[in-house]
C-alpha positions as CSV (number, residue, x, y, z in Angstrom):
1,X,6.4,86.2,82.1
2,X,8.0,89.5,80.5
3,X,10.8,89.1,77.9
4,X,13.6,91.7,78.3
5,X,15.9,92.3,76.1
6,X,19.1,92.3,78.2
7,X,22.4,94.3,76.9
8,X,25.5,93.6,79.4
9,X,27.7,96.3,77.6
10,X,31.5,96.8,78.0
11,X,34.1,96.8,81.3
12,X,32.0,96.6,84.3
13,X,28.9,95.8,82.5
14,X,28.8,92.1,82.5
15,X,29.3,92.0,86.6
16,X,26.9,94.5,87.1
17,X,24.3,92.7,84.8
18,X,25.4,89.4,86.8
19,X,24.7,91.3,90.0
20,X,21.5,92.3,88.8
21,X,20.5,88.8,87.6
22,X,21.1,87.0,90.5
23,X,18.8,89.7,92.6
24,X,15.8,89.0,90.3
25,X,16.2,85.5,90.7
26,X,16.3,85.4,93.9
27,X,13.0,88.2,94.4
28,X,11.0,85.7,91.9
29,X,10.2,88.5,89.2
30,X,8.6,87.3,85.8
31,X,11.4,88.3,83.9
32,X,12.8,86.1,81.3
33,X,16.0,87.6,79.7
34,X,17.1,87.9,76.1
35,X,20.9,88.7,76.0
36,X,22.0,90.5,73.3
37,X,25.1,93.0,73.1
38,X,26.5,96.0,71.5
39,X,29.6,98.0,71.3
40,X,33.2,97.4,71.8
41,X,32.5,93.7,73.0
42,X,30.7,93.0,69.7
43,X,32.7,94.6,67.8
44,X,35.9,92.9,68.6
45,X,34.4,89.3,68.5
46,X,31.7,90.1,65.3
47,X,32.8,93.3,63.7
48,X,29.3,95.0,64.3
49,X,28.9,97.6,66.9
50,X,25.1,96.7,67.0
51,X,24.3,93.3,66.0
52,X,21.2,92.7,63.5
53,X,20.1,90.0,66.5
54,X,20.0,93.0,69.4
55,X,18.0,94.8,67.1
56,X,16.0,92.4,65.9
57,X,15.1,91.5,69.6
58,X,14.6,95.2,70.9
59,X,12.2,95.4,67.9
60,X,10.3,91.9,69.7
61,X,10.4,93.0,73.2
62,X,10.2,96.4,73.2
63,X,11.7,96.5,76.5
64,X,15.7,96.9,77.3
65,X,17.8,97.0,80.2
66,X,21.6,98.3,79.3
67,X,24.7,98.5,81.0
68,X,27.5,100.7,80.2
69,X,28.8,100.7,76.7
70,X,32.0,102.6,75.9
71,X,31.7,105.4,73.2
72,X,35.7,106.8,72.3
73,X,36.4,110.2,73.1
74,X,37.2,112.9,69.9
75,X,37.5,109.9,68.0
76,X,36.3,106.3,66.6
77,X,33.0,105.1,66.5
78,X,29.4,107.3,67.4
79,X,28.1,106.7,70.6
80,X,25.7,103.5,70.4
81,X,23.3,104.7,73.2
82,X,22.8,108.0,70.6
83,X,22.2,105.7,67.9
84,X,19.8,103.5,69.9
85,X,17.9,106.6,70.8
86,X,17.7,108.5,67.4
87,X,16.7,104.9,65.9
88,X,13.8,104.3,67.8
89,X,12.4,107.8,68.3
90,X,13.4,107.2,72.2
91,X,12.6,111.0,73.2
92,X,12.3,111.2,77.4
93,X,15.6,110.9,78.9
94,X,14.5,110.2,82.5
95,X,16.4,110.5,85.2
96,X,15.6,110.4,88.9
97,X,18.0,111.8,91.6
98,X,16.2,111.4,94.7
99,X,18.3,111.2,98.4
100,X,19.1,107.8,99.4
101,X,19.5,107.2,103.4
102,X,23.2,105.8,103.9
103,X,24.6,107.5,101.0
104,X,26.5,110.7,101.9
105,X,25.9,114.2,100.3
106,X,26.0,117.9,100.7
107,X,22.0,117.5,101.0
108,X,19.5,115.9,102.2
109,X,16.1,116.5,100.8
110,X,16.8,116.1,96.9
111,X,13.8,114.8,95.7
112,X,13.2,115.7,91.3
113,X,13.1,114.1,88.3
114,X,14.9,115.1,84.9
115,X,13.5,115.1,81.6
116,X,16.1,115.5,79.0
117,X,15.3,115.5,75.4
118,X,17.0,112.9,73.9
119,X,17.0,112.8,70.0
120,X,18.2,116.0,68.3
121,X,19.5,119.4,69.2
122,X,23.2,119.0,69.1
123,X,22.9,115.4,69.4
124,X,21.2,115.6,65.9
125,X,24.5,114.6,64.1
126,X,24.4,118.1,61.8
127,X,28.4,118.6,62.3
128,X,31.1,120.4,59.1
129,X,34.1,120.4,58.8
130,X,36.1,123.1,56.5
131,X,39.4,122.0,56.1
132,X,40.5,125.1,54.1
133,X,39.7,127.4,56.6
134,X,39.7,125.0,59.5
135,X,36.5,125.7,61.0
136,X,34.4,123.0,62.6
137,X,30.5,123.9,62.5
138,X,27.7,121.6,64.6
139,X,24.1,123.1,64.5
140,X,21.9,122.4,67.0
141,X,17.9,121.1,65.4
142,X,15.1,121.7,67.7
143,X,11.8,120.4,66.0
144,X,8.2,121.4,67.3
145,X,7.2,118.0,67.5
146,X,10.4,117.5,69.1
147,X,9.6,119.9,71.9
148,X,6.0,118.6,72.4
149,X,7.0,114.8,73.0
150,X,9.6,115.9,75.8
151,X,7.5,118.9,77.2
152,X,4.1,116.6,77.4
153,X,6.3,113.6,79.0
154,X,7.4,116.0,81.4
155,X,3.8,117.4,82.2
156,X,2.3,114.0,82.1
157,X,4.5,112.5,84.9
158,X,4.2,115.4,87.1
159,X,0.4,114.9,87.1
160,X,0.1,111.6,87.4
161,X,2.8,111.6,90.4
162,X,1.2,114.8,91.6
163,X,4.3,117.1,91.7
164,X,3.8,120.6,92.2
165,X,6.4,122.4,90.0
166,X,7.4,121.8,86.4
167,X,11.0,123.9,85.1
168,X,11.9,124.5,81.6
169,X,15.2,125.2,81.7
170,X,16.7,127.0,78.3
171,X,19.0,129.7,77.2
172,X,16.7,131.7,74.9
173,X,18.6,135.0,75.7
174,X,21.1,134.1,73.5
175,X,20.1,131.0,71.8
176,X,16.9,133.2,70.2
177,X,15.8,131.1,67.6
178,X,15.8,127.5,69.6
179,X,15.3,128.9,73.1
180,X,12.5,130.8,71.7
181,X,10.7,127.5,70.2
182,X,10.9,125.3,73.2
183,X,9.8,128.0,75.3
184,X,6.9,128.9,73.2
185,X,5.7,125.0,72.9
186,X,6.5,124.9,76.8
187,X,4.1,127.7,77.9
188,X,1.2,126.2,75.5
189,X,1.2,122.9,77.1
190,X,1.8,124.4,81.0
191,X,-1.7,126.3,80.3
192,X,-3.1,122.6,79.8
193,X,-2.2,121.8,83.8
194,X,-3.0,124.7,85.3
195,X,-3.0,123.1,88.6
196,X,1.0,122.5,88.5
197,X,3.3,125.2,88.8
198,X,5.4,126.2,86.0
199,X,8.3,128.5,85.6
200,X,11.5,128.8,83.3
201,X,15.4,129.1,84.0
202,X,18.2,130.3,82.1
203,X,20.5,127.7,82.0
204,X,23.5,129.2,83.9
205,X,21.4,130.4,86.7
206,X,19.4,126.8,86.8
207,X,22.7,125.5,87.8
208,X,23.3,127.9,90.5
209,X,20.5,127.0,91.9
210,X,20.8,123.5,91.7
211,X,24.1,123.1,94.2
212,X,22.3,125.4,96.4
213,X,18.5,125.2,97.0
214,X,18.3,121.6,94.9
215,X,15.0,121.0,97.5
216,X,12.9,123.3,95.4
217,X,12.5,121.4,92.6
218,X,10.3,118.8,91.2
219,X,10.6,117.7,87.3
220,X,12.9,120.0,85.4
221,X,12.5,119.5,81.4
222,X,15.3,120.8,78.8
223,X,16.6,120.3,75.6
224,X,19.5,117.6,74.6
225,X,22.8,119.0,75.7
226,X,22.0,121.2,78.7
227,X,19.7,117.6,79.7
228,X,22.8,115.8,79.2
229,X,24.9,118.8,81.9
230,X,21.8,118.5,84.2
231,X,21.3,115.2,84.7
232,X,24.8,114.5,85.8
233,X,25.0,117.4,88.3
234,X,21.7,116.3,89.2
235,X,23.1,112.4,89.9
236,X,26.0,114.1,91.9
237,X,24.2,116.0,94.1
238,X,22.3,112.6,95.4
239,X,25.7,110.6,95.5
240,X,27.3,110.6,91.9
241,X,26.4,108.5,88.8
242,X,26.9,105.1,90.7
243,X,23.3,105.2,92.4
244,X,20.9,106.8,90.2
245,X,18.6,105.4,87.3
246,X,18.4,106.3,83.6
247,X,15.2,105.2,80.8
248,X,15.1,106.0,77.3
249,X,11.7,106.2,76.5
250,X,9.5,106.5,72.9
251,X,5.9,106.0,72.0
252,X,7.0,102.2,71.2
253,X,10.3,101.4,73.2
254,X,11.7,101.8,76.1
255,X,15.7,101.5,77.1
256,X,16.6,101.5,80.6
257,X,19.9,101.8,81.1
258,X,23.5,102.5,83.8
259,X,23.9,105.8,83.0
260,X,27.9,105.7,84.2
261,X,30.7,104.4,82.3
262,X,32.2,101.5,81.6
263,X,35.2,101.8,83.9
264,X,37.6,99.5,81.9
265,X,40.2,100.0,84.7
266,X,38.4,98.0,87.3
267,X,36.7,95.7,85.2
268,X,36.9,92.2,85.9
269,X,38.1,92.3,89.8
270,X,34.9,92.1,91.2
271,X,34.1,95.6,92.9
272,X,32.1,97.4,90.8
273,X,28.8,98.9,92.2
274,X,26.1,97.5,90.6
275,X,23.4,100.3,92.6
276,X,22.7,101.7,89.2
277,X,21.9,99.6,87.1
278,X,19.7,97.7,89.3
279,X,18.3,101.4,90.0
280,X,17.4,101.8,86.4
281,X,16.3,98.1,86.7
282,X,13.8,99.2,89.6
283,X,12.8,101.9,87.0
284,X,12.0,99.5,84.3
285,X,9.6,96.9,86.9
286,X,7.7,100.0,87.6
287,X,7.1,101.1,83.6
288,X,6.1,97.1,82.5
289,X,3.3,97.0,85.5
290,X,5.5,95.1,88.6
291,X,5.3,97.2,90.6
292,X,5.7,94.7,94.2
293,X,8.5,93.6,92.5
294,X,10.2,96.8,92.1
295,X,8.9,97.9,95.8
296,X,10.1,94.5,97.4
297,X,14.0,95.2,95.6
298,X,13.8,99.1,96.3
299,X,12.8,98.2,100.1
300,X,16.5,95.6,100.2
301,X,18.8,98.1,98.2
302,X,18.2,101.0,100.7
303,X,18.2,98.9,103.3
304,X,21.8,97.6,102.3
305,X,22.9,100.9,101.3
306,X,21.6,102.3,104.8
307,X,24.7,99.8,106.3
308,X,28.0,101.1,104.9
309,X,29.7,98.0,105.5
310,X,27.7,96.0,103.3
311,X,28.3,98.6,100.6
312,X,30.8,98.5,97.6
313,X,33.8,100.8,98.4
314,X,32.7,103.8,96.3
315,X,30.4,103.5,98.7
316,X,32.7,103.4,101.7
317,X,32.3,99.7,102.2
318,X,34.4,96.2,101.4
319,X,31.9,94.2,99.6
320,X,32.5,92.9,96.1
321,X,30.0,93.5,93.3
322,X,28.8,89.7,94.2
323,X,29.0,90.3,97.9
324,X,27.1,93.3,97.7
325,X,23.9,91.7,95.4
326,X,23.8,89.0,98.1
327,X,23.0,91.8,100.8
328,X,20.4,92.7,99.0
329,X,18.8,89.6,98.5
330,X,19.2,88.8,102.0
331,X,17.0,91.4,103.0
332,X,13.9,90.7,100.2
């Protein structure tokens, strides 16, 4: 049996977690869960945004799987999924956005995997503040080593999965300094694999491209902010944030996590789609070595999501979050 440290998060999360609970129960998998939270909940009840105990077991289990946590807009507390990441050197931002049969979009052949560096650039925290002459300054910190862990995650999971294409997306015609750096560091390791394509894109015209000719390509790799940009357009152009998958991942730890949020305004009524986090879920079977496991749920998810009416109604169905999990175990 696998511990997992299990973080239910804010709003929706604890359904969602629920949802995702009852599914592994029901498909048998060797998971034995250690709850723990962070955030808002915690903080209300214990007056700690991240409890000594979560990180006490993240440090244990090295494993995590996280639902949404609500991080305040312009103001309040820093974001706890930055702080998670930055604390345990969690570099690869992964995210998936493949096509899903049932689920309706613009396209129908997406099919690429993101890898978003996740612990500096303008995520770093370097932000000033001149109150004299009112001027706000936040730097943005690429490192070398930095570059290398995300740029070799990106190559190393193209070759074992045997995709064809890496991208490096940047803006080093204006961003000279940065852009210059990770696409120095990218071109070094790209001659290491020279049996998988590599090219670069500018950031603006990687977007372009993206909402129209998505199909062409495979892993796309990119600093912190722009990953951040990416990954969502990415997630919308398979369905929106509600299906896809999202793993923090470090030499040591590994975070998988709902990358939507916490949607406080439907939280406790029993709708919410739990596709995502069980997605992310999926993801996390498949880096601990279950692989059947993760097949076997995959197999019932699409297969429910396939049948509209069993679906959630962001999904243009009328199950409940509940409802919904029970379709899915139905068809393990």
């Amino acid at each position: 049996m696998k511990q997992v440290t299990l973080i239910p998060g804010d709003g929706i999360g604890p359904e969602i977690t629920e949802a995702v609970k009852a599914i592994f129960s029901a498909a048998g998998v060797p998971v034995v869960w250690e709850v723990e939270n962070a955030g808002q909940t915690t903080f209300d009840t214990m007056g700690e945004l991240i409890p000594a105990t979560l990180l006490a077991s993240l440090e244990k289990n090295k494993v995590a799987l996280k639902g949404p946590i609500t991080t305040p807009v312009g103001k309040g507390f820093k974001s706890i999924n930055v702080q998670l990441r930055q604390m345990y050197d969690l570099y690869a931002n992964i995210r998936p956005a493949k096509t899903i049969k049932g689920v309706s979009t613009r396209f129908d052949n997406v099919n690429l995997v993101l890898f978003r560096e996740n612990t500096e650039g303008l995520y770093a925290g370097l932000e000033m503040w001149d109150e004299h002459h009112q001027i706000s300054d936040s730097v943005a910190r690429l490192t070398r080593v930095g570059c290398e862990n995300i740029l070799r995650a990106a190559f190393a999971y193209a070759d074992r999965h045997q995709c064809k294409k890496v991208t490096a997306v940047h803006k080093a015609n204006i961003l000279k300094s940065a852009g210059a750096l990770f696409l120095r560091i990218a071109g070094e390791i790209a001659s290491e694999y020279p049996h998988i394509t590599y090219e670069d894109k500018i950031i603006d015209n990687m977007c372009m491209q993206l909402v129209t000719k998505p199909e062409q390509f495979d892993v796309v790799v990119t600093t912190n902010l722009f990953g951040d940009i990416l990954s969502d357009l990415c997630a919308g152009l398979v369905g929106g944030l509600g299906v896809v998958a999202g793993a923090n991942i470090g030499d040591e730890m590994a975070i998988f996590e709902a990358v939507h949020g916490s949607a406080p305004d439907i939280a406790g009524k029993g709708i919410a789609n739990p596709t995502a986090l069980l997605q992310s879920a999926i993801m996390m079977l498949h880096h601990i070595g279950l692989k059947e496991d993760a097949n076997r749920i995959e197999a019932a998810l699409h297969a429910t999501l396939a049948n509209k009416e069993e679906c959630t109604g962001d999904l243009g169905g009328h199950a409940g979050t509940m409802a919904f999990a029970q379709h899915i175990i139905s068809k393990l």
